[in-house]
C-alpha positions as CSV (number, residue, x, y, z in Angstrom):
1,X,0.0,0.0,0.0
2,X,1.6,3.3,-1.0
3,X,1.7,6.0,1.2
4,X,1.6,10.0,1.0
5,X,5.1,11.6,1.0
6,X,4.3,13.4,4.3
7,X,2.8,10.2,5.9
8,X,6.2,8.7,4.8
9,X,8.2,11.3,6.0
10,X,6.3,11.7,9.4
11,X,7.3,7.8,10.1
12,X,10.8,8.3,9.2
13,X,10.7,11.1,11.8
14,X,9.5,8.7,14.2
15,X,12.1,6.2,13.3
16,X,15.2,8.5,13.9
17,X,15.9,8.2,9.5
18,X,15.7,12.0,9.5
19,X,19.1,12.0,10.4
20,X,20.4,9.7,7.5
21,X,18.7,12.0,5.3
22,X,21.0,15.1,7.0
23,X,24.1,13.0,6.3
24,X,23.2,12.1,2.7
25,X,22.4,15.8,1.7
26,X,25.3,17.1,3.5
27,X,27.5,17.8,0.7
28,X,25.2,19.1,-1.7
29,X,23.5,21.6,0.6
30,X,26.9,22.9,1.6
31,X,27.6,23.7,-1.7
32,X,24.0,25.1,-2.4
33,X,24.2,27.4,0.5
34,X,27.7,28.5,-0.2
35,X,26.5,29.4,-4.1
36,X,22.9,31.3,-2.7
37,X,25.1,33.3,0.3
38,X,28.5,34.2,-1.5
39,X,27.3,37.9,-2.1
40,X,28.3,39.9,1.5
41,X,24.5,41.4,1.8
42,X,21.9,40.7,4.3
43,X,19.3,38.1,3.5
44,X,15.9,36.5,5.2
45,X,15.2,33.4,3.7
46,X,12.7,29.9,3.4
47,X,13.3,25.9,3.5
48,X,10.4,24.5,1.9
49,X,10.4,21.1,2.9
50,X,12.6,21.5,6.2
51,X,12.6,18.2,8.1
52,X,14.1,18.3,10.8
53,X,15.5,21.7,10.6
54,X,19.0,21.2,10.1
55,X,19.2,23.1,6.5
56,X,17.4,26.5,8.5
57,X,20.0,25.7,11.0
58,X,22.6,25.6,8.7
59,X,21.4,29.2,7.0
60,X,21.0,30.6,9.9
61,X,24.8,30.1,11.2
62,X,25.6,32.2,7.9
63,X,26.9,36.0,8.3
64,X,24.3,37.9,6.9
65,X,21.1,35.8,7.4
66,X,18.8,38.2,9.2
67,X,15.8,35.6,9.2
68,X,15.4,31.6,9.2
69,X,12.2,29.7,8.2
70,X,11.3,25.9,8.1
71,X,8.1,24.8,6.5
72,X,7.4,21.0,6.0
73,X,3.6,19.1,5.6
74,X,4.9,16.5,8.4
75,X,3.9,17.4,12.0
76,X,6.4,14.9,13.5
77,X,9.3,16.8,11.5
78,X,8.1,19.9,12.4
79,X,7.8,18.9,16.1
80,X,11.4,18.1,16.1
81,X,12.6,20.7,14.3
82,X,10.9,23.3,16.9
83,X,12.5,20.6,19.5
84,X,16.3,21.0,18.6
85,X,16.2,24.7,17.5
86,X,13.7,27.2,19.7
87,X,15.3,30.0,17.7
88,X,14.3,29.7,14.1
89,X,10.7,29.5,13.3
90,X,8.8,26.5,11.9
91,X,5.7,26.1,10.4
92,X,3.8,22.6,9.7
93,X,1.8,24.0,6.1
94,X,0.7,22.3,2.8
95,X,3.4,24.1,0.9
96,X,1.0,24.8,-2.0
97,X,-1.4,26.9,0.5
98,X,1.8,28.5,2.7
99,X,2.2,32.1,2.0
100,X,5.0,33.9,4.4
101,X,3.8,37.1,6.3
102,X,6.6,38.4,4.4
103,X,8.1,37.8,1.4
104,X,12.1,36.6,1.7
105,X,15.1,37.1,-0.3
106,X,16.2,33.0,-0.7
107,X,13.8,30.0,-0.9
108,X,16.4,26.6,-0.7
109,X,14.8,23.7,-0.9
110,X,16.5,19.9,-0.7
111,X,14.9,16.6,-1.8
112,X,11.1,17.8,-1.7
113,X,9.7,19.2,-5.0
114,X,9.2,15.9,-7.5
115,X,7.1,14.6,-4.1
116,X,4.6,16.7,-5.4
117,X,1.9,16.0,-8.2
118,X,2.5,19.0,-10.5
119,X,5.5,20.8,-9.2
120,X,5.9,23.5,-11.8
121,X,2.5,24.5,-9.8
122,X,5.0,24.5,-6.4
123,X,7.7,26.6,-8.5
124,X,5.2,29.3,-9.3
125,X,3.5,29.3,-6.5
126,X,7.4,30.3,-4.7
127,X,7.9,32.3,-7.4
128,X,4.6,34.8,-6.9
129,X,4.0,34.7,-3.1
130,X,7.2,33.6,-1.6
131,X,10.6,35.4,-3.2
132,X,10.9,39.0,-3.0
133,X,11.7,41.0,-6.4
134,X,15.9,39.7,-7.1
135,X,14.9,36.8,-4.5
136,X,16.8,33.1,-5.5
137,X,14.8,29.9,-5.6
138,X,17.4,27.0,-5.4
139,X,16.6,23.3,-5.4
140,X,18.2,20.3,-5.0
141,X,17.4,17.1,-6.3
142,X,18.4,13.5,-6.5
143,X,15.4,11.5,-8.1
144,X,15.5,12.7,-11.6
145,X,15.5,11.0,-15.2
146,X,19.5,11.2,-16.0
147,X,20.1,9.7,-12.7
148,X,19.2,6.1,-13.1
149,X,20.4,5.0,-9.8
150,X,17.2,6.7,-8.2
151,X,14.4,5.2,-10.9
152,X,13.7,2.9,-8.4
153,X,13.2,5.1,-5.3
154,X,9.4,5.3,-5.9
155,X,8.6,1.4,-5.4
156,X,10.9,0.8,-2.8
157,X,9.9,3.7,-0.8
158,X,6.0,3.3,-0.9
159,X,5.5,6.6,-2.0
160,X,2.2,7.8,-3.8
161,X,3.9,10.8,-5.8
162,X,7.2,10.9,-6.9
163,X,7.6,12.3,-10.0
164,X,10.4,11.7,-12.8
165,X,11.7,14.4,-15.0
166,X,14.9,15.3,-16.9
167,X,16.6,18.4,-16.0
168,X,15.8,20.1,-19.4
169,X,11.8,19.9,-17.7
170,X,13.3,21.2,-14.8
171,X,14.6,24.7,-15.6
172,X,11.2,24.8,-18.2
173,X,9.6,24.8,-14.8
174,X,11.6,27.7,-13.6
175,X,11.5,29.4,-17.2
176,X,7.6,29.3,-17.0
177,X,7.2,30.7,-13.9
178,X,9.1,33.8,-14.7
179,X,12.8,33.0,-13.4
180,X,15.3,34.4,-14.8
181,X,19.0,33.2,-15.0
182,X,18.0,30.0,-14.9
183,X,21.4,27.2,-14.3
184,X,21.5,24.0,-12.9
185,X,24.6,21.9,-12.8
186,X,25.5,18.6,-10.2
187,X,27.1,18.3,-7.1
188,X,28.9,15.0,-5.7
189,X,28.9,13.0,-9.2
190,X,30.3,9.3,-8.4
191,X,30.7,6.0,-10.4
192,X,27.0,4.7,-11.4
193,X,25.8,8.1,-9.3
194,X,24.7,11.6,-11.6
195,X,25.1,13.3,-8.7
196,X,22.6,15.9,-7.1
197,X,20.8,18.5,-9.6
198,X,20.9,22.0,-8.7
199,X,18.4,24.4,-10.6
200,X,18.1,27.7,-9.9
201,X,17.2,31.0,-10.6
202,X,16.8,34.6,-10.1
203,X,12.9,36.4,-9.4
């Protein structure tokens, strides 16, 4: 029986795998903070699809991030999130419906997009309510067509939605909801492993 993505995620919260997760994405988030951040100005910014917290952690450590915000569908992640880190703030939202009280200057987000039916929907939906004027969506991905490694993910993972697309259908999905500078490029490409697809771009 296949499951939701947050249903999935909530158990995995349960079962201490949030922290595996953290250890996986390490490297490519370092390097996807390090691009978003490199410019010395002040910032405010989102993780859409925050887990356990550790990425708004991570952003909030950085010199010039003013504000740090988690949102994530999965109350369990959310409740330990707000458990390790009393600081930053957290919300537990349906990230189609979320709309920040204000609009921020980053949205990062690893591992979460393709767990949604029609994510371009998700893309514009940042895009219009989410990202200031000159605000940076960046995403991280590791289920996506070039990577063969991760075809499989969906069955053994139970999931209901997890969508498969080529990173050409990636940056359209940027491109049509009004991004500009549009990139993506990999991060941590190994033998029989693609490595983690970045896309990007600028409001």
């Amino acid at each position: 029986m296949e499951k939701s993505p947050i249903e999935v995620f909530g158990q995995w919260a349960e079962q201490g795998k949030d922290k595996g997760m953290e250890d996986n994405h390490r490297a490519a988030v370092a390097a996807m903070i390090a691009f978003s951040t490199a410019q010395p100005t002040p910032f405010s910014c989102i993780d859409a699809g925050c887990g356990n917290g550790w990425v708004v952690r991570l952003l909030a450590q950085q010199q010039h991030c003013q504000k740090a915000i988690g949102v994530d569908g999965a109350a369990a992640m959310i409740e330990k999130a707000k458990a390790i880190d009393p600081i930053n703030d957290y919300y537990c939202e349906d990230l189609l419906k979320w709309k920040p009280v204000q609009k921020v200057d980053l949205v990062h987000s690893m591992e979460v997009f393709y767990y949604f039916e029609n994510p371009d929907q998700l893309i514009a939906h940042v895009f219009k309510h989410w990202l200031k004027p000159q605000g940076r969506l960046i995403m991280g991905i590791d289920h996506y067509f070039e990577n063969t490694a991760s075809h499989h993910w969906k069955k053994d993972c139970g999931v209901s939605i997890m969508k498969l697309f080529p990173e050409k259908t990636w940056l359209h999905f940027f491109e049509d909801a009004g991004f500009k500078e549009t990139q993506s490029w990999r991060v941590d490409e190994k033998e029989n492993w693609a490595g983690t697809l970045v896309v990007t771009g600028i409001k």
